[in-house]
N, C-alpha and C positions, 0 to 999 in steps of 0.2 A: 517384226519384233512386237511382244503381248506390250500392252499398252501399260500394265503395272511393272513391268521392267523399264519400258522408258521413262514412267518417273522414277521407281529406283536408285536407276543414272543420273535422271536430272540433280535427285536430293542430294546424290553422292558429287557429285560435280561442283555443286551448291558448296558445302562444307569444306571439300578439297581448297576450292577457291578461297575460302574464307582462312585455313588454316592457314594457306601460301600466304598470306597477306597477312595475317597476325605475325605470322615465323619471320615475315620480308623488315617486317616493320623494329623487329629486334635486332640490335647490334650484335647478330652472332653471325660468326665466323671464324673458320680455323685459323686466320692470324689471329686476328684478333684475340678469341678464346686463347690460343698460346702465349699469346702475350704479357696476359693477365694472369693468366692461372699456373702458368708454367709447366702445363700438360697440354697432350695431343689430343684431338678432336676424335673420338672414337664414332662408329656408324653402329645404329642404332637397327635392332631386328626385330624385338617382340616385345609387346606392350604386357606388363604384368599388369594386371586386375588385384585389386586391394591391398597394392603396395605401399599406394598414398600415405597410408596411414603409420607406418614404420617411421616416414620422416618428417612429418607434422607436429606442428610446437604450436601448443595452445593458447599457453600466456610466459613471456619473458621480459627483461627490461632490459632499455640502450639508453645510452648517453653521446652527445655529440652530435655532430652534424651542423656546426655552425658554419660562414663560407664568407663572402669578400663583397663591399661597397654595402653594406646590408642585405646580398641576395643569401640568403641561407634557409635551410628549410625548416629548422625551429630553432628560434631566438631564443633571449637569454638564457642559453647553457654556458656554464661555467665546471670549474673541475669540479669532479664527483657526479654523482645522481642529478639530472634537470631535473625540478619539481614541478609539477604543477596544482594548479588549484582546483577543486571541485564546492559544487556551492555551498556547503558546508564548512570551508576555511582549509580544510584541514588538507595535507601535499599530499602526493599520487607522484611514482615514480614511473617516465613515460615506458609504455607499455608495448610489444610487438608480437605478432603470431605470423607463424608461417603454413601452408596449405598448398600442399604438392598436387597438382592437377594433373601429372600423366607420370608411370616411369616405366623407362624401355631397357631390357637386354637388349646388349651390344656385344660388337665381332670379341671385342677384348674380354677375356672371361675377369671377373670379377669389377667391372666396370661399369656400371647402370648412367643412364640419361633421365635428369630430371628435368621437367618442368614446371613451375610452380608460382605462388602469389606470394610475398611479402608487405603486411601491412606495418605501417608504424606506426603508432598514437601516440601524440605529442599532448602538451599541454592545453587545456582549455579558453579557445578565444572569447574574446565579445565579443559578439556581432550582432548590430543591428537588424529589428526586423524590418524587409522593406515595406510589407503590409502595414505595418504597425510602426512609424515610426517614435521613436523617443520609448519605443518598448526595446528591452535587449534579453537574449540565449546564450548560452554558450555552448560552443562544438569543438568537438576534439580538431586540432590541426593532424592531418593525415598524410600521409605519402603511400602511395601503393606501387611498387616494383614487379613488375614482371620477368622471371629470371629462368632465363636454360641454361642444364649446365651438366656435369658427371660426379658421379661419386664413388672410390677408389674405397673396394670393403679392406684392403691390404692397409693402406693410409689411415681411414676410417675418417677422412675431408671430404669437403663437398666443395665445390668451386663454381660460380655461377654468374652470367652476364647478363645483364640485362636493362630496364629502361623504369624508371620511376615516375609516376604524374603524379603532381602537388594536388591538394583536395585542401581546399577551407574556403573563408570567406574573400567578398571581390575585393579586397580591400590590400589584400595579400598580393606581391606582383612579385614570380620568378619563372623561373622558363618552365615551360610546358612539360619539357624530358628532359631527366636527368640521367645519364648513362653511366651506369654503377656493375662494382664486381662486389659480390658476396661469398664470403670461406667462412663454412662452420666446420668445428671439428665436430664429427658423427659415428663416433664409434659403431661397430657392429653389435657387439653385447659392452654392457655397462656395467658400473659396479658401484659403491657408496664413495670410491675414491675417483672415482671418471662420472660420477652422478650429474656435473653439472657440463652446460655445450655453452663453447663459446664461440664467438664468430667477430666479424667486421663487413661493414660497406663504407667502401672507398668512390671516391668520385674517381672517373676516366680521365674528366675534362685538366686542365692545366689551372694551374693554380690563380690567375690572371681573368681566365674566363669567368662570367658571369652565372657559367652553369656548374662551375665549382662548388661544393660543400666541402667542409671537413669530416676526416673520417669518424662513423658512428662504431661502438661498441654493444656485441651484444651478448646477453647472457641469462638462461633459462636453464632450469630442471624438467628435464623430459625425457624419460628412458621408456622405451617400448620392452627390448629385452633388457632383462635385468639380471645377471648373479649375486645372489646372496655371501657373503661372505663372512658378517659378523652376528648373521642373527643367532648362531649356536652359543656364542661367547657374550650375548647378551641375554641368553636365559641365564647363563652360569654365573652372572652379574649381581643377578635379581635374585639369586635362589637363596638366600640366607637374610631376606628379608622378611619379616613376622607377617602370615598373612593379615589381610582387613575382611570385614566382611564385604562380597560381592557377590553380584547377582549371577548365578550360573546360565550362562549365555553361552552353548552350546550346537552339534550340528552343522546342518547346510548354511544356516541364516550367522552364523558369525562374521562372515567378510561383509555381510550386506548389513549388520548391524553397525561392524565398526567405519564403513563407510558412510551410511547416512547419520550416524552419530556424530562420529567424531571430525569430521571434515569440514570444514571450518570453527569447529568449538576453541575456545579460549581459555586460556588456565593461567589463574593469576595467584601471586604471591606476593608480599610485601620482601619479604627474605630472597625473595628472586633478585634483586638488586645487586645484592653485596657478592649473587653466585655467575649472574649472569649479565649484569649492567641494567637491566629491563624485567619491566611488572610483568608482562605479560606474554605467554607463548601461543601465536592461534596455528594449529594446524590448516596450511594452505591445500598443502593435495597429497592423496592418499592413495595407494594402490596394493590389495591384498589381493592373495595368491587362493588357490584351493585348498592348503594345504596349512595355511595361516599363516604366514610368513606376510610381514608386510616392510613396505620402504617408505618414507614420506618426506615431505618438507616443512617443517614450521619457519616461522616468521616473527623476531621478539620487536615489541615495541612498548611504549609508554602507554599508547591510547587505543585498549583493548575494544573498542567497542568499533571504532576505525575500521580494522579488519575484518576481512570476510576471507569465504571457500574462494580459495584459488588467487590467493594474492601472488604477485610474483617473487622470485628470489631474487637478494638485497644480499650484497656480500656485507660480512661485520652487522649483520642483522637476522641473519637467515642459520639453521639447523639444517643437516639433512639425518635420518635416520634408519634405521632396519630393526627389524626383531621379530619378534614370533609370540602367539598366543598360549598361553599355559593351558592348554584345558584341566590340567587338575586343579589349578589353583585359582583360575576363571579372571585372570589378566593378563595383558598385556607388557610382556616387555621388550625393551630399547636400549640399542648404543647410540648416541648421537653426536656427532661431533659438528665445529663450526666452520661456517662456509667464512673465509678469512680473507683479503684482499691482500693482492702480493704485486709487487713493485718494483721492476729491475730494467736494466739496459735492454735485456732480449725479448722480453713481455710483461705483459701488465695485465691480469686479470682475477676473479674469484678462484682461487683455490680452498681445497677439503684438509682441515685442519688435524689433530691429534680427535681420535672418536674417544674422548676421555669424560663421557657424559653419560651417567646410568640416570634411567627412566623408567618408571612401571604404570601403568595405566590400569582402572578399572570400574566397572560401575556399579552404584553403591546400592547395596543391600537394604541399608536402614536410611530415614531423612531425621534431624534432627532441629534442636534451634540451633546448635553452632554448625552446623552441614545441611544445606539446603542445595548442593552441588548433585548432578545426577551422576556425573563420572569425577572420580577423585585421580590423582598420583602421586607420585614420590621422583623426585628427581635430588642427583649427587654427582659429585667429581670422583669414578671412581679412584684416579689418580692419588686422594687422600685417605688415608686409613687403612689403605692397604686392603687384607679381606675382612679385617676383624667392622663388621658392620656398627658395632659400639663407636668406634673411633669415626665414623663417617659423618658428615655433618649433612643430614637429611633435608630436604626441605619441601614439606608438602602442599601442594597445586589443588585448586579446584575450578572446575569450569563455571564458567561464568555469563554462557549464552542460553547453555539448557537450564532454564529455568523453569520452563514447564514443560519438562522433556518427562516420560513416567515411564521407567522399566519394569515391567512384568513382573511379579514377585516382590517388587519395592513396599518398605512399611514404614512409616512414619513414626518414631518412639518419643512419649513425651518427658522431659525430664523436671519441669518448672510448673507440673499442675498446682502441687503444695503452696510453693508461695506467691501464687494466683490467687488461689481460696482467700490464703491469709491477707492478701490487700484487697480483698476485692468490698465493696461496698455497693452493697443490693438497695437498689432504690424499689422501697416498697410501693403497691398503689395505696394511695389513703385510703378508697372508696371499697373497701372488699368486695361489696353488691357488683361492682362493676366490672366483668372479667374481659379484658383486654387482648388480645390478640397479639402474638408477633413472629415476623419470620422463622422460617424454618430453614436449622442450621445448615443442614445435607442439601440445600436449593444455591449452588453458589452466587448464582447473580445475584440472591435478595441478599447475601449475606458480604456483598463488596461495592464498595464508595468511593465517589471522588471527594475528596477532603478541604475543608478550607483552613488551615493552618493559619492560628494565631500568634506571637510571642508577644513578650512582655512587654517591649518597646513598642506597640502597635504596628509593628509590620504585622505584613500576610500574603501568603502563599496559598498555590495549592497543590495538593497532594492525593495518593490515593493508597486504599486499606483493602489490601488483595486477600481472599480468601485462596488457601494452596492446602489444607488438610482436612478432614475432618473424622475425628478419631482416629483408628490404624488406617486409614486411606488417605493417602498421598494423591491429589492430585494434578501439582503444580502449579505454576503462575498462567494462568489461560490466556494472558494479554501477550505473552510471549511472543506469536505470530505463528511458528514453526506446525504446529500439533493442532492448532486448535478446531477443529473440524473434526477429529478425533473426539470431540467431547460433546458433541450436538449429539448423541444417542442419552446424555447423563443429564439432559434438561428435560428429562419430562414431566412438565407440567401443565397443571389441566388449570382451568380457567376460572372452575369457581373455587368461591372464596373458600370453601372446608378443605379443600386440599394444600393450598398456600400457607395456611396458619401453620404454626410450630405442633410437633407433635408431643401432644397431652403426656403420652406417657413415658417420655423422656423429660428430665428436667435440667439435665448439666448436660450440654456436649462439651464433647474436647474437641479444639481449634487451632489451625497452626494460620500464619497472616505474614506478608510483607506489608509493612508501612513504608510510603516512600514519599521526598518530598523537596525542595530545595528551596534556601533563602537567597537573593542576589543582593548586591550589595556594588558599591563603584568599584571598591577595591578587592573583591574574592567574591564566589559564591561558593555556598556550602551546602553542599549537597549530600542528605543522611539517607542510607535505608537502615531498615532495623527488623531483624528478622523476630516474629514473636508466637509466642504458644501460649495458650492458656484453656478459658472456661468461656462457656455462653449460658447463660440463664434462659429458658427458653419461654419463660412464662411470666418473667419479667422485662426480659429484654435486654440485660445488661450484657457488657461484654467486658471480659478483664484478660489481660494479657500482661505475659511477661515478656522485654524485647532484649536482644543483643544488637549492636552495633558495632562497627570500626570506628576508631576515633578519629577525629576530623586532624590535619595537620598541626593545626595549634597544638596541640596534646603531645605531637609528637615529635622527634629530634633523630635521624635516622633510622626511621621504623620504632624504637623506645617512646615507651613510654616518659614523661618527663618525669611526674610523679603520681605516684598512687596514691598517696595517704593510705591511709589505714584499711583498703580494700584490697582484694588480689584479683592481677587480671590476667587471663590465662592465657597460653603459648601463641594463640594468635593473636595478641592486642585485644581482645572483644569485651565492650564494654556490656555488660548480662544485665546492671541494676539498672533497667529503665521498667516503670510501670505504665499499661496501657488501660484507659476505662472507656468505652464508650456505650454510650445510652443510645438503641434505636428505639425511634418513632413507633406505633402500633399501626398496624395492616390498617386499621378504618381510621388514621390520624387526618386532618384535615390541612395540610398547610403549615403543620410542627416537624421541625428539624430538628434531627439527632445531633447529639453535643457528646463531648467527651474530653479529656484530658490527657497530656503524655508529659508526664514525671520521673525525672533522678531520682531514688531508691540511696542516694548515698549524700555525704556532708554538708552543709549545706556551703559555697565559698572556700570550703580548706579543702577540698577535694579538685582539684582540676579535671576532673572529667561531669563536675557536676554543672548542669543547666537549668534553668529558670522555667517553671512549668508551662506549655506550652496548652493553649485552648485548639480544640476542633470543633468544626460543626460541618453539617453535611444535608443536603436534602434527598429526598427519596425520588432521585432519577438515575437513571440507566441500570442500574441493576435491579430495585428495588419498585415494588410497584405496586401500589394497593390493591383493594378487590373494590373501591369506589371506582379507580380505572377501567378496570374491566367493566363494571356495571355502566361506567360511562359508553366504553366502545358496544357493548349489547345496545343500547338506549340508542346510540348513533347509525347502526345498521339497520334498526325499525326508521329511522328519521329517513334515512338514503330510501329507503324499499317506500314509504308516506309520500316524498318529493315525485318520485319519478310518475307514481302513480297519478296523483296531483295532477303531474305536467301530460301525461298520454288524457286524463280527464278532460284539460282544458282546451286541450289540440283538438281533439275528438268533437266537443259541443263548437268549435270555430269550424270544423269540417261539417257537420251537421249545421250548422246557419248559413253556410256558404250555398251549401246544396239545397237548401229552403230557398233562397235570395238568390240565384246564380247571375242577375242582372251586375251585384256588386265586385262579382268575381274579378273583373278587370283591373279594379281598383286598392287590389291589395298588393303590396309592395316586393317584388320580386327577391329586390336586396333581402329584404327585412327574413323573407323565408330563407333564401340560403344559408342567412346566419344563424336561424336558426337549428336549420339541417345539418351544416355542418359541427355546431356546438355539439348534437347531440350524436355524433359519426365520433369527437375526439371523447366522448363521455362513454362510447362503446369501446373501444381501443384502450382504454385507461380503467374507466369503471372505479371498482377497489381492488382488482387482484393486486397489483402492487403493494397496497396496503396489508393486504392480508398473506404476502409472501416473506414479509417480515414480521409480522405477527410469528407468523407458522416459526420463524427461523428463531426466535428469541425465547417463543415459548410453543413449544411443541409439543403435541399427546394427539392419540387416536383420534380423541374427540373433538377438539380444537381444528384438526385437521378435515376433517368432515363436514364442520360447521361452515367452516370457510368456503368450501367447495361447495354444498349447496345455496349458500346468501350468494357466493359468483355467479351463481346458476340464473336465479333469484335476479339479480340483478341484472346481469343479460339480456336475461328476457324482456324484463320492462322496459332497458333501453331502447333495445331493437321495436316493440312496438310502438314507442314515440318515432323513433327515425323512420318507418311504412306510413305513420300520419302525417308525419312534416312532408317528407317526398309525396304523399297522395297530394297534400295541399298546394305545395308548390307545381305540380304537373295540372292539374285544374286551373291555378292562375294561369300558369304559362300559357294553354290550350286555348284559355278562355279571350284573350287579347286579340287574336283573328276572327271571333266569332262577332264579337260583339262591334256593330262598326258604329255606333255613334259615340261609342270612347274609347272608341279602335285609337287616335291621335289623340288626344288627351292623355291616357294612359300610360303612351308611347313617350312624347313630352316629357312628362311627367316624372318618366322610371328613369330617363337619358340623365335632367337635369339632376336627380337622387343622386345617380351616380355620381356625377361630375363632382358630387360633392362629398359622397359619402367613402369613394373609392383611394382617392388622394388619402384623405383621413386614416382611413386601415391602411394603407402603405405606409405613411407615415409615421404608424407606430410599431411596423415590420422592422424600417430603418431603423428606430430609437432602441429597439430589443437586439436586433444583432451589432450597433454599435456598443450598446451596454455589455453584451455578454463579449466583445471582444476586446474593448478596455480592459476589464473586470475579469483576468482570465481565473482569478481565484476561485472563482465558483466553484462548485462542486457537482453542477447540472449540466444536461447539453442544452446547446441551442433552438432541439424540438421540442425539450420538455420547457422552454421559455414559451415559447411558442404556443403551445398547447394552452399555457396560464394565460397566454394572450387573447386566443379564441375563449377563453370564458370568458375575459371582460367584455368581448366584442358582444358576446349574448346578455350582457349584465344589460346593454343600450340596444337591446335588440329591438324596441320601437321608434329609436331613432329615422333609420330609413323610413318609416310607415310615416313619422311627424312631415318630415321630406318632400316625402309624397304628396302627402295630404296639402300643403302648401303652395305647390306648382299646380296640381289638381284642381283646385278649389271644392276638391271634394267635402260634400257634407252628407254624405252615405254612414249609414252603421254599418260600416265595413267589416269591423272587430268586433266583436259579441264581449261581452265587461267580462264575463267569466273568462273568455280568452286572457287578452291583457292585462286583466289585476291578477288572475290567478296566476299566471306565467312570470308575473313581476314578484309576484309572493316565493315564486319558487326560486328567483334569482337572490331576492332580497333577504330572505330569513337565515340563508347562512353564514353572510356577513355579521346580519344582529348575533346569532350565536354565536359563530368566535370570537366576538365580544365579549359576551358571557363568559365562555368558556377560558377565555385566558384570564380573566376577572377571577375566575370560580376555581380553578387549580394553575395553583402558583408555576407548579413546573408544569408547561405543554409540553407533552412527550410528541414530538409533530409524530415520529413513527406509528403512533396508535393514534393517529387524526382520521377518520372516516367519513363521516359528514363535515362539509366545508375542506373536503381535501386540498392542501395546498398542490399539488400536482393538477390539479384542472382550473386554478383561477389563483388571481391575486390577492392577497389576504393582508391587513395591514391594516394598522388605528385609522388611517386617512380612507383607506376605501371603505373599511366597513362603516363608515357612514358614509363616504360620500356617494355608494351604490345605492344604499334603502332612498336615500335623498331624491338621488338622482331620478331615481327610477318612480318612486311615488308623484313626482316632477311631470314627466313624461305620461305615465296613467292622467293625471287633470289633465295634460295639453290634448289627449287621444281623445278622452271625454268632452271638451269643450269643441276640437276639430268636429264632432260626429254631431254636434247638437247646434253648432252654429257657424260653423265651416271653418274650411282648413285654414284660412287668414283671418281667424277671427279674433288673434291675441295681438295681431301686427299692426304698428301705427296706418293710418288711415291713407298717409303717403304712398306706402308700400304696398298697402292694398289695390289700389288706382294702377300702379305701377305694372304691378301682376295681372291684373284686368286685363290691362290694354293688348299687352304682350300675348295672353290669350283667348281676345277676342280675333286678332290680329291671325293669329295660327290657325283656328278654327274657319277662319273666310276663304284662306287660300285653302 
């Protein structure tokens, strides 16, 4: 037999064995299985390839499963929904998926064998960490079931035995296997009234046993095949609704639109309440056809921001729906009805209620100040009113996660420029002669802030004043998350200052803004946005905006207004008279922060929606960034290219004196050079690309881009030529120790006793950096770039070991040439003295545009940047005084004697 047949067989033998053994290890058998399932054991013929997937459920919820003496597999459940916690406070209803691992035809024609995994995610433990203790995580409690079984396409049940292992923490004690039967009902096609699957796992064991649980419920929306059956009668729903404008979204890309659009977006309404019990509907999961036909599930709650894509179905919470896309009318419509919980002697589970819910969805053409939503809709009963659409009580939804979502063709219209003008109040320059400088509108980063909100009481907050328009361009809230990489082609900007300043020949842009912001308080926080449009002065700097808002609760009495006084506030609540002024800083400002105001426009006291004027101020970080910055970071990339030079200088005249003097070679400190070498190995590895790949990412242009790449270049090089002189120098000491034999043992001594001392100490603060970083998990660094900061401080005492030496030695050689060691210490030293300066000289340190003195290669702080120059000028006199009057010659006269003897002592034997 060829030798690649007999492994063949072996592999195959291999597998067989393994399968016999997983299969043995299952509690399946034809009693068995009949027993439970109350069906016959069918024999299995031919394994379908990509059937899996027909019966796989991705996300569902259960409840249940408690059991007896405390063994049960997830505690406190109680009737209804178990909740659980996630770190945010907020409940999670436990969650389960299934994943079909093999299915076979069998003798019985319409009778398939599954087998497959069932997971179930229970609520969130503590558990301690044992690394870490008095540190705690939390892990979902798990159970994982393995289950064979059949499923009957005549029945459209699945019926399945099998064995569950408990998964959490050691803390948790129940038996190992749980032996369970699982029945879903699995229809073969589906439809919006069979849309949802429901199931149970039952324990085998007896009620008394300790491997008991109570039975779990289970229930989820997942149709593979699907019939449509209401989406015709839900265009004919919609169709005597007045178009809106929307965006013509047309083509192949409609299903891949409304799927990466609207699948997870949320759409909130105050009027939702009184229609629906709940603010907010988010669509969980979505599935459109080629043809546009779509079915999906939403999910209504209170706390729209809670949910996401793919939440699970929640009866008395949950929507299911169908409909179809208009393409003439370029929306989306819907029947939807509610998923209802039903409750009787014969069963108990989610049932599909009356589909008595008209829905239209679309995405919005125009952004305004009262519509800052990318997709709008309309949702009714159509149960009321009959067809006369007049009589229906509409109520329209706007999404509330695309915030910086931008549909193609989308325009921005402003409605409130006029009375911007009219309040706006232009702070002139007094100095005319002086022409001042300031952002440019169309640059979004210069033209958005983090805020420090003042009120009248002296509290403060902060807040932040998003830029989302400028003129007819829409380009949303870019903090969003979703998009935003989408908009790195729309920063370019170049570096020097002519290009930054505002453009001359514009003098008003139009501006559209989110302000957002919240006050806390013991008893409420209030939390406002206020959507705002106005004017920008671009040559003086000011900014004026008009805001809307929702009114905060107080105001309000279900969804009503309490009182308006003598203002009108329209269909949705929105409070319009808020005025906004803010004054930025000038591009060349030094350490002057922008101020501004947000003012009620209405009564002052007899008005209830009137507030007390509120102060802002803001400094010029993160978005906003002068052209002294930039002059700084040019200034700082000559200082990096100076140093390095400096330091390949210094090496270079200590290699040339070595090579003059090669007698002293033996006596130069081994330690001392490897930290140095390696200092300059983690300065190659690091350098400034880092620095300059957020450069690039924040402010991006051709040119910028080029610069960076050759100062990398630039800087490379120079490293790498320090690091061939250190390693020269190091390889000559090394070499030179067996040559030299009258300080062949001295030397020897000498570098042992360095260590002993010097080696402990650099572990010592290995241990204190990986303890830090693993208390402290907050950080935001890894453990190598701690590490990294580490090796520069280790080079900051990089004469330490040579001091060391010099002591055991009793060396009084000019070992070190002064241009070595002062210069080398100037080059460790001067960065500290400047980021001294430097956070002295600009108030906001941008660390991202830090170049020289980078905090990535060393540690930087008010204590080290003097205690290094200190430290280190310290150590230059001790080198100085060792060379000229030997290496004990600062130590009392005791220790002198002491060390004598010991190497007089060495030197005889």
């Amino acid at each position: 037999m060829p030798f690649f047949l007999q492994q063949t067989l072996l592999i195959s033998l291999i597998f067989l064995i393994f399968y016999l053994d997983t299969s043995l290890a299952e509690p399946f058998s034809a009693t068995f299985y009949s027993k439970h399932c109350d069906a016959n054991v069918s024999l299995s013929t031919k394994l379908l390839f990509g059937a899996s997937n027909s019966f796989s459920i991705s996300n569902g919820i259960f409840f249940g499963g408690g059991g007896r003496l405390n063994n049960f597999l997830f505690p406190l459940t109680s009737r209804g929904f178990k909740r659980s916690f996630n770190t945010t406070g907020r409940s999670r209803p436990n969650t389960f998926y299934f994943e079909p691992t093999q299915v076979h035809l069998t003798r019985d024609r319409g009778i398939l064998k599954l087998e497959g995994t069932l997971v179930l995610k229970g609520a969130y433990a503590r558990i301690e960490s044992k690394s870490h203790p008095r540190q705690y995580y939390h892990e979902h409690r798990k159970v994982i079931f393995r289950f064979s079984g059949f499923w009957s396409q005549e029945t459209g049940k699945l019926c399945m035995v099998g064995l569950g292992d408990y998964q959490s923490s050691d803390e948790d004690h129940i038996a190992d296997a749980r032996s369970a039967v699982l029945k879903l009902e699995f229809p073969k096609t589906s439809n919006i009234t069979t849309s949802v699957i429901n199931g149970t796992i039952t324990s085998t064991a007896l009620g008394s046993s300790p491997a008991y649980f109570d039975p779990i419920s289970l229930q989820a929306y997942e149709q593979k095949a699907y019939e449509y059956t209401i989406a015709v009668h839900a265009q004919e729903s919609c169709s005597d609704l007045p178009e809106a404008g929307s965006v013509a979204t047309e083509g192949d890309s409609i299903c891949a639109n409304l799927e990466s659009f609207m699948r997870g977006e949320s759409f909130s309404s105050r009027k939702l309440v009184a229609l629906l019990g709940f603010e907010y509907i988010t669509i969980s999961q979505l599935k459109c056809s080629s043809n546009g036909r779509v079915h999906m599930l939403m999910v209504l709650s209170n706390q729209g921001a809670y949910f996401h894509s793919n939440t699970p179905l929640q009866p008395g919470k949950s929507l299911v729906a169908e409909g179809v896309w208009d393409h003439q009318k370029h929306r989306l419509s819907l029947l939807a009805c509610k998923v209802i919980w039903e409750e009787n002697h014969s069963s108990a589970g989610p049932k599909i209620g009356d589909c008595n819910l008209g829905l239209v969805i679309w995405f919005s053409a125009t952004f305004s100040l009262r519509n800052r939503s990318a997709i709008i809709g309309r949702i009714w009963n159509t149960s009321n009113g009959g067809n006369n659409h007049a009589n229906r009580k509409v109520v329209p939804i706007y999404s509330t996660n695309n915030l910086n979502l931008v549909v193609p063709g989308s325009k921005y219209v402003y409605t409130q420029l006029d009375t911007a003008k009219m309040h706006c109040n232009i702070i002139r320059n007094p100095d005319h002669k002086i022409k001042k400088r300031y952002a440019d509108a169309s640059l979004h980063r210069d033209m958005s802030f983090q805020l420090n909100v003042h009120d009248s009481n002296g509290k403060s907050t902060w807040g932040s004043l998003e830029q989302v328009s400028v003129d007819e361009t829409y380009h949303g809230n870019r903090n969003g998350g979703f998009f935003q990489s989408d908009y790195i082609d729309t920063y370019n900007i170049n570096t020097t200052s002519s290009s930054r300043q505002a453009d001359q020949n514009r003098t008003i842009w139009n501006v559209g803004y989110v302000l957002s912001y919240t006050f806390w308080s013991k008893q409420f926080r209030e939390s406002v946005q206020i959507s705002a449009e106005g004017i920008y002065h671009s040559t003086t700097g000011t900014l004026c905006l008009v805001g809307c808002r929702l009114p905060t609760f107080k105001h309000m009495t279900n969804g009503t207004i309490v009182e308006d006084g003598n203002s009108t506030i329209d269909d949705e609540n929105l409070d319009c008279k808020i005025f906004i002024q803010i004054q930025l800083p000038p591009l060349d400002a030094e350490n002057e922060k922008g101020t501004g105001t947000i003012k009620s426009m209405r009564e002052p006291y007899s008005d209830p929606l009137y507030f007390k004027p509120l102060k802002v101020e803001f400094s010029v970080f993160g978005g906003f960034v002068s052209t002294k910055t930039f002059a700084r970071m040019d200034a700082e990339i000559v200082m990096v290219i100076i140093s390095l030079t400096l330091l390949c200088a210094c090496t270079y005249l200590q290699l040339r004196h070595v090579g003059n003097h090669s007698k002293i070679l033996p006596m130069m400190s081994i330690t001392m050079l490897v930290v140095l070498t390696t200092g300059c190995m983690v300065s190659l590895i690091l350098n400034i690309e880092a620095v300059s790949r957020k450069r690039q990412s924040l402010f991006e242009s051709e040119g910028s881009f080029d610069i960076s790449n050759t100062v990398n270049t630039i800087v490379r090089l120079i490293t790498l030529v320090a690091l061939l002189i250190h390693v020269r120098l190091l390889q000559l000491a090394w070499g030179s120790r067996s040559k030299e034999e009258k300080t062949k043992d001295i030397s020897h001594d000498a570098e042992k006793k360095s260590l002993m001392l010097c080696v402990p100490l650099y572990f010592s603060g290995v241990v204190i950096i990986w303890f830090v970083h693993s208390w402290f998990s907050e950080f935001d660094h890894t453990i190598m770039e701690d590490l990294a900061c580490y090796v520069g401080l280790m080079v900051d005492s990089f004469l330490l070991p040579q001091i060391i030496f010099n002591i055991f030695s009793q060396s009084k050689d000019k070992v070190l040439t002064p241009f070595f060691y002062v210069g080398a210490t100037l080059v460790r030293a001067v960065p500290h003295i400047y980021n001294t300066y430097r956070s002295w000289r600009y108030m906001i340190n941008f660390r991202l545009l830090d170049i020289y003195a980078n905090p990535s290669e060393d540690y930087y702080s008010r204590f080290l940047d003097v205690a290094v120059p200190v430290i280190g000028l310290v150590f230059v006199v001790l080198v100085y005084m060792q060379q000229r009057f030997g290496g004990r010659c600062f130590l009392p006269k005791r220790f002198k004697r002491d060390v004598g003897y010991e190497l007089v002592a060495a030197s005889n034997t």
